[in-house]
N, C-alpha and C positions, 0 to 999 in steps of 0.2 A: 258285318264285323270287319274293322278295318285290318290290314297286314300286321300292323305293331299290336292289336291284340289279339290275333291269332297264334304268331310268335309269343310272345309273353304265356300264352296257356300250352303250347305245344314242349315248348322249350324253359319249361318254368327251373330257375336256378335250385338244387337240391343242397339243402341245408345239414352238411353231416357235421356239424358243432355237436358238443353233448353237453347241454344246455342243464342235464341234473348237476353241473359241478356247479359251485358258488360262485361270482364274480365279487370281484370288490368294488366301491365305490370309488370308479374312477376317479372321479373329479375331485375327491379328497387324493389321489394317487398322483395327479399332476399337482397339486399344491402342497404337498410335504415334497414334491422332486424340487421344489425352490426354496426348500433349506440348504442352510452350509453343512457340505459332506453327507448330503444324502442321495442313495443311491438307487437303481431300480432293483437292485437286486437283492438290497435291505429290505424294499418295501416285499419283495417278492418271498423273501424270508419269511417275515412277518405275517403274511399272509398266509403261507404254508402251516405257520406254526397253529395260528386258528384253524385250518380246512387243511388237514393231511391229506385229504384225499382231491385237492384243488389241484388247478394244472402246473404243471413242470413249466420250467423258466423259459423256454424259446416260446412255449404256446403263452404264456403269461403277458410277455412284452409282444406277441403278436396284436393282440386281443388289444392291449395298451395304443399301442396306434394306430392297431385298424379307428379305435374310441375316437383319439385325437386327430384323425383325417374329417372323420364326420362329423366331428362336435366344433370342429374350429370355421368360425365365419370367415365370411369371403373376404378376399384382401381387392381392394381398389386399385388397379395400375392408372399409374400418373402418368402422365408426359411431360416434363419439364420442360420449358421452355428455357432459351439461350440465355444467360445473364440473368435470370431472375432471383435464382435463391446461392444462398451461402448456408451451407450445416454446416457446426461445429460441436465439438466434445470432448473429451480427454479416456485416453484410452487407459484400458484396467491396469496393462503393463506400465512398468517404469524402466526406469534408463538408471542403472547404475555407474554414481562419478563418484570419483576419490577426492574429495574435497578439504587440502591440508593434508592430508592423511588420514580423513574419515570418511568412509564409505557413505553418502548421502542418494538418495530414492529423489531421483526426475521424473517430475509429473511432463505428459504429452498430451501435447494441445493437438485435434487433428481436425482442419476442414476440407468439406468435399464440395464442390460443385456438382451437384446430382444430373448435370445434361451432360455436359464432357466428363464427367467423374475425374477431372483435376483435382488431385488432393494436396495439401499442404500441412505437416506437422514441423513441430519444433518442441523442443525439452523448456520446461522451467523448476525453481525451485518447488514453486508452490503453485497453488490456484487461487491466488488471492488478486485483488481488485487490479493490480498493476502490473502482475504477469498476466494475468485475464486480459486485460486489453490492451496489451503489449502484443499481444499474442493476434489478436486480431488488426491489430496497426500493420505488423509484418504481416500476415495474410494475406491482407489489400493489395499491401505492395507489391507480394509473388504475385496476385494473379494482374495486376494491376490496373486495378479498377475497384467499380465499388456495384455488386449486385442491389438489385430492388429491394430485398430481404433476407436477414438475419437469423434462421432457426438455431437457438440455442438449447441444451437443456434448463433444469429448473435450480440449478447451484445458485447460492447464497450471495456469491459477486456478483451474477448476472440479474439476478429474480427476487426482490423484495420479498411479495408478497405471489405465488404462486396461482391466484385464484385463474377459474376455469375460463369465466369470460370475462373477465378486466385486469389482468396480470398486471401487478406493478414492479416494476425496473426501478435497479439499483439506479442513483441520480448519474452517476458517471458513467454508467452501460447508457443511460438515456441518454447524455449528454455526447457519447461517443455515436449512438443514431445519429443527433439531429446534426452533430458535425457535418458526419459524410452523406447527410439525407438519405437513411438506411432506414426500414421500418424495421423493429426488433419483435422477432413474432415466438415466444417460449413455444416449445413442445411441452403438449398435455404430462403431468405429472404420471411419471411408471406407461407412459406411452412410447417405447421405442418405436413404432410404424409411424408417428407423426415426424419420423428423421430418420427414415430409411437406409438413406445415402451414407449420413453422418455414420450408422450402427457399421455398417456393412465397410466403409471405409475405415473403422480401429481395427477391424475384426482382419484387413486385409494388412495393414500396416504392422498389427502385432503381427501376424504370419510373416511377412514378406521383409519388411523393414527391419523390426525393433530384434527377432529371433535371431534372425544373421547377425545384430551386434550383441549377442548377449554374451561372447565370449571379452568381447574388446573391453581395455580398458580406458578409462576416459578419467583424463589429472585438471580437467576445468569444464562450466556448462559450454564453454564457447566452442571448444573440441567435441564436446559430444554434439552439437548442435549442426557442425561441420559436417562431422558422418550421420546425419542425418539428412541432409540439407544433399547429401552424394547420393544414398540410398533413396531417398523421393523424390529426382531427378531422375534414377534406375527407372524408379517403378514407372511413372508420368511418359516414360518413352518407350515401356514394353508395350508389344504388340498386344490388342485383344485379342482373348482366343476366341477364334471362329463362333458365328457367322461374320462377326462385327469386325470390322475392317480399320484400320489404323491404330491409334494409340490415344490415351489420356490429352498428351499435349495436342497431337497432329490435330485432333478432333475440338479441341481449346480453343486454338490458333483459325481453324476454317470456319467454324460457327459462333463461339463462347467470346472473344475477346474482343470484338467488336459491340457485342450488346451490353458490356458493362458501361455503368457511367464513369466517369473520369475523376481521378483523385483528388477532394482539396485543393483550394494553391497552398494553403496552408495546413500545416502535419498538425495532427491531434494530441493535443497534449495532455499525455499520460497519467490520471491524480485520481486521489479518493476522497471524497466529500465527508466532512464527518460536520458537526456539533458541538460547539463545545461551549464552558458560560466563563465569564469573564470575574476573574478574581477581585477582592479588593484591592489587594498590588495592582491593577490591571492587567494583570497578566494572564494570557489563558493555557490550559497546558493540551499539547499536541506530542502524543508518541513520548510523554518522560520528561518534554523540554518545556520551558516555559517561553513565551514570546510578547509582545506586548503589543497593547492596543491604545487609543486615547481614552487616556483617567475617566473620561465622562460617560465612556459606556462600561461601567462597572456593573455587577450583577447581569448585563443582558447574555443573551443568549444568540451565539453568532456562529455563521458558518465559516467553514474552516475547507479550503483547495488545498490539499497535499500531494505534492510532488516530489519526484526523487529526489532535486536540488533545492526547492523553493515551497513556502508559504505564503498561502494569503488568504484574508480575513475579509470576511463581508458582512455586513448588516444594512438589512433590507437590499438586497440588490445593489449594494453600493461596497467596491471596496475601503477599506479602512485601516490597512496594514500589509505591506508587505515583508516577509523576511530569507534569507538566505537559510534552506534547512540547517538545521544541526543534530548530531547524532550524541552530543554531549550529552546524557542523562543528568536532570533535577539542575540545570543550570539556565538561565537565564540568557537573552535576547533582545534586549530593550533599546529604543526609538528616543535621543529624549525629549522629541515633541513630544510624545504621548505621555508623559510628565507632567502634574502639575505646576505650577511655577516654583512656587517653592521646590520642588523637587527637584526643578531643574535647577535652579541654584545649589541645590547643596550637591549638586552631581558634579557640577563645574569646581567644586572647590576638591582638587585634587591635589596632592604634593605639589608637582612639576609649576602647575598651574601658580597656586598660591609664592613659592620660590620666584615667579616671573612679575608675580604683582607687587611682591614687597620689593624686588630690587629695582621697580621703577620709583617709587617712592622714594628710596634711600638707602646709600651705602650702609649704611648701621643697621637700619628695619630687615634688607635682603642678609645681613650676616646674621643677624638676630634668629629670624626664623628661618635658616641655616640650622645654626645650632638649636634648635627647638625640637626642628627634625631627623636630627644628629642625633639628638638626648634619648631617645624613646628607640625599642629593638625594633616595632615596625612606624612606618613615616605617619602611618594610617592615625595612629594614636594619638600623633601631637596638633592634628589636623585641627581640632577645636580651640588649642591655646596658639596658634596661629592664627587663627580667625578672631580672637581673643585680643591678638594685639594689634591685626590690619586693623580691626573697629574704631580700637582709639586716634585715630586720624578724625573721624566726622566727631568727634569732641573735642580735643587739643590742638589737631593739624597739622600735618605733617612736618612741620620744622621741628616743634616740640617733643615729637613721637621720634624722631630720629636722634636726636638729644639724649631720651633716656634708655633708649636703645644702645648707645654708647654708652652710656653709664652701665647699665645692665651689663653689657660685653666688658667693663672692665673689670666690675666686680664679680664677674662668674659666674652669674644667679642664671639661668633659662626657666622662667618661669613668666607667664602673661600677667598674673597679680604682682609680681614685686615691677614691673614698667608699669603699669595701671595705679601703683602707690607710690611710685616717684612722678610719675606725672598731678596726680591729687597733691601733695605735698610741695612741690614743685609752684603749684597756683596760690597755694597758702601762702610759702615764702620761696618766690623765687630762688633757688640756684642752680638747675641744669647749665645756666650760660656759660659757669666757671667749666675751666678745662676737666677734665676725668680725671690727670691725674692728680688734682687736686685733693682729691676724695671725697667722700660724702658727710666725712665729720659725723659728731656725735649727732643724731637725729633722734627725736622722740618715733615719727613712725617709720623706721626703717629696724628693722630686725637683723638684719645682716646675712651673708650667704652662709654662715654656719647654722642658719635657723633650717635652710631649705633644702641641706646634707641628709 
């Protein structure tokens, strides 16, 4: 008989539980504790109220964790190697700013490097694609450099498609990889232990960081980002407590900052990819606005690079449009090469414009469609009986057209048909040559300017 089963029968542990009371099922007892607002001592209630004669509350929650010591599998210690990984996440707390004078809720972005546990947070409005990797552009730069790999959680900007063994990435989370030659690796869905670091680093930051400013006020994200930017600086330079010797950064600095790769020559540019299909206007719309593409890819379906300042449009791998953002809602953005021809034509026939082509032509034609533009409350209106009377030059000719342009002007009339029938009339029986103020005399087709009163 060996010593350890001799000990085991000599010294056998004496079991004084009193095993006739009921227990409950644990394991339904840890999963109602991960309702909102449920508590142990609801559930210990509850329990009571079924088995009055079950155990009182310190023996209850005993009993509850001796359960949960035994029942929970083993956890795996890592070793992290120098540079290798980047966790990030957003912690539960928020950062209260008075923005305008509305109290607005700052989401906190927070990464750790799990070898030095260098941490880096910063506030944003939101969690959306472009504070998401805003948020990670500045990271790099704190710690500066670029880890081997990315653990992210499974949020919507980051993770298309969540799946267990082929996760798909949002195209500009990927795109923001293969910039910095990053591999982007999710943590398993409701798996906080596959991001240790990352958990453990909100869970320090709302302690240590975000608690101490929760009395401060903050009148912009840039100010609260300030004292934040002081506060995780604090923390990055407090001493470990014992045994571990140095600090976040000291310990960055001697082993961590060296094994990152090197940033970019060039910065990653910020944007969210979307979809969009091209109208018959050709125009497609992005965010409310409309922008335009070449007429010929109507109906297709083209990608769309949104950035803060700039758009641009791809089909097949090929750009096709670029534009300066606009935040003007339901307005328009248009190229006008990407115009039909005709279109492009009638875009050029502008006030200003048409005013500059008739008075190359002639003093009479340039005063004429003057007052044509004059006549009408907007210029936009007369635009057509301009074009109306610049025509008649490729019929008559410009000597002639200037002619009854004079005429026109003496007798008052701004209208494109009464020039268009003194020039007709005119080829029947010559007389624009006579001076204007000759008159026009009795005329069979002239109606006179009290017809067009």
């Amino acid at each position: 008989m060996s010593e350890e089963e001799l000990d085991r029968r000599l010294f056998a542990a004496v079991d004084t539980r009193h095993w006739d009371r009921p227990l409950p099922d644990w394991e339904a007892v840890e999963k109602e504790l991960r309702g909102r607002g449920v508590t142990l001592r609801l559930l210990w209630l509850e329990y009571l109220s079924r088995h009055p004669e079950g155990y009182r509350y310190t023996q209850f929650c005993a009993h509850f964790h001796a359960w949960q010591r035994h029942s929970r599998p083993p956890t795996m210690r890592r070793q992290h190697r120098a540079g290798e990984a980047l966790e990030v996440d957003y912690a539960g707390m928020t950062l209260s700013v008075i923005d305008k004078g509305v109290v607005r809720q700052a989401q906190v972005f927070v990464a750790c490097l799990p070898c030095s546990d260098l941490t880096y947070a910063e506030a944003s409005w939101t969690q959306g694609h472009e504070d998401w990797l805003g948020a990670h552009v500045r990271a790099f730069a704190y710690i500066g450099g670029c880890p081997k790999k990315v653990i992210p959680d499974n949020l919507k900007t980051g993770v298309t498609d969540a799946n267990y063994w082929d996760p798909v990435l949002n195209r500009s989370y990927h795109a923001f990889g293969r910039h910095h030659n990053v591999a982007i690796v999710p943590a398993r869905v409701r798996k906080p232990r596959d991001k240790p670091s990352a958990e453990n680093a909100v869970r320090l930051v709302e302690m240590w960081v975000l608690a101490p400013l929760r009395h401060r006020q903050f009148f912009s994200l840039a100010e609260a980002n300030a004292a934040l930017a002081e506060k995780i600086e604090e923390w990055n330079n407090r001493p470990f407590a014992p045994p571990r010797e140095g600090s976040r950064r000291s310990l960055f600095e001697a082993i961590e900052r060296d094994k990152l790769n090197p940033l970019p020559a060039a910065p990653f540019v910020v944007g969210q990819w979307l979809v969009a299909r091209v109208n018959i206007d050709y125009h497609v719309a992005v965010d409310g606005h409309f922008y335009s593409v070449p007429y010929r890819l109507m109906h297709r379906r083209l990608d769309v690079f949104l950035t803060a300042t700039a758009v641009a449009i791809f089909h097949q791998g090929e750009r096709v449009a670029s534009h300066p953002r606009s935040a003007a809602k339901a307005h328009h953005t248009t190229t006008s090469e990407h115009m039909p021809p005709a279109h492009q034509a009638m875009a050029k026939r502008t006030p200003d414009k048409l005013r500059t082509e008739a008075a190359a032509l002639g003093l009479a034609i340039g005063t004429y469609v003057d007052r044509l533009l004059d006549a009408r409350e907007h210029p936009e209106q007369a635009v057509r009986a301009c074009l109306g009377v610049l025509r008649l030059t490729g019929t008559y000719g410009k000597e002639r057209l200037e002619l009854a342009c004079e005429r026109a002007l003496a007798a008052g009339v701004a209208s494109s048909r009464y020039v268009e029938r003194l020039l007709k009339a005119d080829r029947r029986h010559p007389f624009l040559d006579a001076h204007a103020d000759d008159g026009l005399g009795e005329h069979g087709n002239l109606r006179g300017p009290a017809y067009y009163n």
